[in-house]
C-alpha positions as CSV (number, residue, x, y, z in Angstrom):
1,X,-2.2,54.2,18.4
2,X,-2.9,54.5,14.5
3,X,0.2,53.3,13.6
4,X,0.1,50.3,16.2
5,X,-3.1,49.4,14.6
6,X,-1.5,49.5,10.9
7,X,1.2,47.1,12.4
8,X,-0.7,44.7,13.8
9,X,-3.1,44.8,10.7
10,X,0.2,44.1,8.5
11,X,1.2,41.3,10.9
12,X,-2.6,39.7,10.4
13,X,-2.2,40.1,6.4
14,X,1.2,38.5,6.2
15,X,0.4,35.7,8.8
16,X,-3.1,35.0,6.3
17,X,-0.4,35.1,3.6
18,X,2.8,32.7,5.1
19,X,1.0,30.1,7.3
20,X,-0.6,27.9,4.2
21,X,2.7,28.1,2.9
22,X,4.2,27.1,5.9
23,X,1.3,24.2,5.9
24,X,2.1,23.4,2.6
25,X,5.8,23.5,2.8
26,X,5.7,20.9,6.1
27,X,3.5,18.8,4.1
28,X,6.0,18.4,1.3
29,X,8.9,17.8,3.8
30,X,6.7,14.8,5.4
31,X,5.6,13.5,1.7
32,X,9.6,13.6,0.8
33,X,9.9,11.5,4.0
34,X,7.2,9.3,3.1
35,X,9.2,9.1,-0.6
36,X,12.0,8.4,0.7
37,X,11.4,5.4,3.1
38,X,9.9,3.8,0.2
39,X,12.7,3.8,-1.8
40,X,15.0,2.0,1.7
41,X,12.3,-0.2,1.7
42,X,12.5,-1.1,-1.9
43,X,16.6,-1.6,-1.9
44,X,15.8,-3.6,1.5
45,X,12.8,-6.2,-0.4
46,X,15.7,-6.9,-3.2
47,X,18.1,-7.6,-0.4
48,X,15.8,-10.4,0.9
49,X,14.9,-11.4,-2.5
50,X,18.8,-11.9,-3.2
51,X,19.0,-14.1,-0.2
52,X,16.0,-15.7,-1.1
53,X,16.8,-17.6,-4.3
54,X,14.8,-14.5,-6.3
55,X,12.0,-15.0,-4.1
56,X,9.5,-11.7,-3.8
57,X,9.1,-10.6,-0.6
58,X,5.8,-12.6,1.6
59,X,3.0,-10.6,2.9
60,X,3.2,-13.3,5.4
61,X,4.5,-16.5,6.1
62,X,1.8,-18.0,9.1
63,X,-1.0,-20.4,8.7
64,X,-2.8,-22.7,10.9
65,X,-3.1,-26.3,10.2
66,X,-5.1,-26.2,7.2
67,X,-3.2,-23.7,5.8
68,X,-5.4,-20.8,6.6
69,X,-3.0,-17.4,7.7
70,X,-5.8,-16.0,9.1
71,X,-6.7,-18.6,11.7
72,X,-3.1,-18.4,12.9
73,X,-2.7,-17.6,16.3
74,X,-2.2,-13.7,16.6
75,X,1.4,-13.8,17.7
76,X,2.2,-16.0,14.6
77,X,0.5,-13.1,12.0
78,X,2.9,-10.4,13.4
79,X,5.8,-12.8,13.3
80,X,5.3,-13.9,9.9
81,X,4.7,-10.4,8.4
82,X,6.3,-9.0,6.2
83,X,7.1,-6.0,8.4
84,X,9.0,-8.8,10.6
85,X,10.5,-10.4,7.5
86,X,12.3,-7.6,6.4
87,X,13.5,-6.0,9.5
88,X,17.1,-7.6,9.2
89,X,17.3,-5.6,6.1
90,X,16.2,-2.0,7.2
91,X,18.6,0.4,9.3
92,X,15.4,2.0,10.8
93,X,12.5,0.5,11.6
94,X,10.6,4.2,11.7
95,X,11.0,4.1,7.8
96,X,8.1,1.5,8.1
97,X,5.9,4.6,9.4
98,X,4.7,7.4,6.7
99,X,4.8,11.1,8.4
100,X,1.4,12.0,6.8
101,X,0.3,8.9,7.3
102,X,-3.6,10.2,8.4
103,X,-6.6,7.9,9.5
104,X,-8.9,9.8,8.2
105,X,-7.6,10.2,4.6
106,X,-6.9,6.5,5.0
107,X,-10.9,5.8,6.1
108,X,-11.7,7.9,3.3
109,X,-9.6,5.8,0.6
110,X,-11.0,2.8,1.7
111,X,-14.7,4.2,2.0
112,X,-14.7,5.1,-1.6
113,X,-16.6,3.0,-3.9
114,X,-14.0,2.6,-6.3
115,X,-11.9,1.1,-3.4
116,X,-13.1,-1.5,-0.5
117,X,-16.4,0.5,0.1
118,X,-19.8,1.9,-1.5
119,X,-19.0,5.2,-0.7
120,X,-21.1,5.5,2.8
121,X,-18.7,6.1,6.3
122,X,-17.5,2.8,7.4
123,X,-18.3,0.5,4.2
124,X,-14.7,-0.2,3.4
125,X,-13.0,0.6,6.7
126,X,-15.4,-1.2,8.9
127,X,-13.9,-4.1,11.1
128,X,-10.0,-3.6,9.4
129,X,-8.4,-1.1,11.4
130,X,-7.0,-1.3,14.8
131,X,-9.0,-0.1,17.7
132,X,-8.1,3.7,19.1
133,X,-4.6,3.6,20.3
134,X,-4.3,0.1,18.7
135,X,-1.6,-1.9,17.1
136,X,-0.1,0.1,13.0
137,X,2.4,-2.6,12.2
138,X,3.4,-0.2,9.4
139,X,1.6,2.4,7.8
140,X,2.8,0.7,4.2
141,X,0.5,-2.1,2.5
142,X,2.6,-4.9,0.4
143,X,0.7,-6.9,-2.5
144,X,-0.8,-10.4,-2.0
145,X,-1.1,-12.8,-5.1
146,X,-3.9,-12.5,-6.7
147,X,-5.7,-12.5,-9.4
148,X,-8.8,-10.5,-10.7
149,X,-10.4,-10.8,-13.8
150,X,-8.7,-12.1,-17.2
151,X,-7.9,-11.7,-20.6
152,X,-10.6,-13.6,-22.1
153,X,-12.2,-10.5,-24.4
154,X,-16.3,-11.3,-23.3
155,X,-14.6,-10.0,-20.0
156,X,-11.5,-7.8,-20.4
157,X,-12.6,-3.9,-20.1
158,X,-11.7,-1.0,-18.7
159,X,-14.3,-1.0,-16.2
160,X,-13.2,-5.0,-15.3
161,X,-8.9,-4.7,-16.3
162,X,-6.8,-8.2,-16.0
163,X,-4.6,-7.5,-13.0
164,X,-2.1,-10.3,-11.4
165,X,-0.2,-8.5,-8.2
166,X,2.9,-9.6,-7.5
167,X,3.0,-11.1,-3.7
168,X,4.6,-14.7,-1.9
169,X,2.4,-15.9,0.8
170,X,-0.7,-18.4,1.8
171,X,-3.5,-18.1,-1.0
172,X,-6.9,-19.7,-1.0
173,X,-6.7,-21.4,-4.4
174,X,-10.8,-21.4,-5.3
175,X,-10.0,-24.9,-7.7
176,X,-9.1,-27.1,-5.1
177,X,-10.6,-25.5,-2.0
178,X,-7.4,-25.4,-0.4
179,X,-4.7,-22.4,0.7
180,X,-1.1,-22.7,-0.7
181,X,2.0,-21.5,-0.3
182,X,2.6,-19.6,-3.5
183,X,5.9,-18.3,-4.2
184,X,6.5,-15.7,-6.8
185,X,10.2,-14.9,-8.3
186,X,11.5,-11.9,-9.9
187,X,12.7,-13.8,-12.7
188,X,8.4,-14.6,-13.0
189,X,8.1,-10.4,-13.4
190,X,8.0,-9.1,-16.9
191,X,8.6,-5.9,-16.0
192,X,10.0,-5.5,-12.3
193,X,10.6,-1.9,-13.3
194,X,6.5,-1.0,-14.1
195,X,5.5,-3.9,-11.2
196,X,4.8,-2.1,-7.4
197,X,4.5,-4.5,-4.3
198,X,4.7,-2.1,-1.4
199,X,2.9,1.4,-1.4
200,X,0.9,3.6,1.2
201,X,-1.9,1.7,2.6
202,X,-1.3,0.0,6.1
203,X,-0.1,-3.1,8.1
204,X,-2.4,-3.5,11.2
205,X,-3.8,-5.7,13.6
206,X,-7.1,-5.6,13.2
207,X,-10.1,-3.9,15.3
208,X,-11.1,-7.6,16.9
209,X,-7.3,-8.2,17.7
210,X,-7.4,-11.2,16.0
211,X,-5.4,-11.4,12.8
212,X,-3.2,-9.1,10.7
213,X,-4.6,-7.0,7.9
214,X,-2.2,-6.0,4.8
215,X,-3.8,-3.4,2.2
216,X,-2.2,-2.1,-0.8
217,X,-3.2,-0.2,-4.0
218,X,-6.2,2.1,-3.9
219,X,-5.9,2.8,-0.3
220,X,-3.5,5.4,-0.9
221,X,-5.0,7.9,-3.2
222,X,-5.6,10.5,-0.2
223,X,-2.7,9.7,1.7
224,X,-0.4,13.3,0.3
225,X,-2.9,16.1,-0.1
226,X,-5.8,14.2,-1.2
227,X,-4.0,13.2,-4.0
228,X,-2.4,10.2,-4.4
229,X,0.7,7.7,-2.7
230,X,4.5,6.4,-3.3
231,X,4.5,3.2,-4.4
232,X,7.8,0.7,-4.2
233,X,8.5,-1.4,-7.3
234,X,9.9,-4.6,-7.6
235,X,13.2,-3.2,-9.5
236,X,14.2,-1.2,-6.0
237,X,12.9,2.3,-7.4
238,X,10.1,4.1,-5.9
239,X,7.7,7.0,-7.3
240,X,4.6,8.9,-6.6
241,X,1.5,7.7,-8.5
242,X,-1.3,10.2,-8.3
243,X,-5.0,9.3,-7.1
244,X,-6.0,5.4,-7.4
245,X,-3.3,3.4,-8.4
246,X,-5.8,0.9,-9.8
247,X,-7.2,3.4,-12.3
248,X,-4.1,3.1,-14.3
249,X,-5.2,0.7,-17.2
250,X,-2.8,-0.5,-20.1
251,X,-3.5,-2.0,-23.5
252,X,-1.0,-4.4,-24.4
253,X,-0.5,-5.9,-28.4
254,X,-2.9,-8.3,-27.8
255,X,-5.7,-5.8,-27.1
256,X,-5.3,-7.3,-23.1
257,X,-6.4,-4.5,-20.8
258,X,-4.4,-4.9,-17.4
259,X,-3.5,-2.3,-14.4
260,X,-0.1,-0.7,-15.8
261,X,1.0,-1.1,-11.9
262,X,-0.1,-4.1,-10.6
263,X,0.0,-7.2,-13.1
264,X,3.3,-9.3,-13.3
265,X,2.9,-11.0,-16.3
266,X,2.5,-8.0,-18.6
């Protein structure tokens, strides 16, 4: 009976011992997954972009009469998204769909104040995602164009960095009160090879079931143990960046401070 006891007391200790491994071992596996359909998607967004005349990949290509992508019907969003667009260029479409991909890390991302949020449950989330059981188009985020802050050195600082992401698709342009179509070329990139356009985040319809919602850049920093997301850059390569992406901050020769990751024209 003793030495039953000392057995099953051994078994406890080594099963306390081996199962966070095991945790942490299928948590690797899945972020190597998650790794690894970045990198297809990046080889399949250079694809399009070569039958594109250089064009970079749309976040999406619907718009209602005025020009406005978000008053499109419904069915338009999902076929214009980018998740649609590339499709003729992916093998799989389950590389579209992260393994650790978790709602909760996600809601916490977004939640964050340095993020969409204030830091209080809901602030950033609220209104984006789909309903329970609803509609992930993909569980990646691709880059809009736009532009936030400048240069201009009574504005340019770390806390306020010059960034200019990389995206094709209808923009409001805030001069003329009007949404264009802006398309951006690779040959526009300064460096395609520093310059990330898909990464972690989502592609959903969201909770109203009314439009589709693309995110990209500091949703991801929980997305692999709390810790950060795989990014896809405009070159075809793909790498883990660790915590928020947007933190990253470069100083270029000019004294210009811009987010190393996100600004094309840098």
């Amino acid at each position: 009976m003793i030495e039953l006891l000392v057995v099953i007391a051994i078994i406890a200790i080594l099963a306390a011992i081996l199962f966070p491994v095991f945790a942490q071992a299928k948590e690797a596996a899945k972020q190597t997954a998650c790794l690894s359909n970045t990198k297809q998607l990046g080889v399949s967004q250079l694809l399009y972009s070569n039958d594109a005349d250089d064009t970079v990949i749309p976040s999406n290509t619907a718009r209602d009469q005025d020009g406005d992508p978000q008053l499109a019907p419904l069915a338009d969003q999902i076929a214009g998204s980018w998740t649609n667009s590339i499709q003729p260029y992916i093998k799989n479409s389950q590389i579209l769909f992260c393994p650790s991909f978790s709602e909760g890390n996600l809601k916490k991302a977004m939640d964050d104040a340095a993020c969409d949020g204030d830091g209080s449950s809901g602030s950033g989330w609220g209104g984006t995602l789909p309903p329970q059981g609803g509609k992930y188009l993909s569980n990646y985020g691709i880059a809009k164009h736009s532009i936030y802050w400048s240069c201009d050195p009574g504005v340019n600082s770390e806390s306020q960095p010059y960034a200019n992401y990389p995206g094709s698709g209808w923009t409001y342009n805030y001069d003329s009160s009007n949404y264009e179509y802006k398309t951006e070329n690779l040959s526009e990139v300064v460096e395609t090879a520093r310059t990330a356009n898909i990464g972690d985040a989502f592609t959903a319809v969201n909770t109203a079931g009314t439009r589709v919602v693309e995110k990209f850049g500091c949703e991801s920093q929980f997305r692999h143990k709390s810790d950060g997301g795989s990014f896809t850059f405009l070159d075809g390569h793909s790498k883990y960046l660790h915590g928020n992406p947007e933190k990253f901050h470069t100083k270029d020769s000019s004294g210009c401070i811009f987010e190393t990751y996100f600004t094309l024209d840098r």
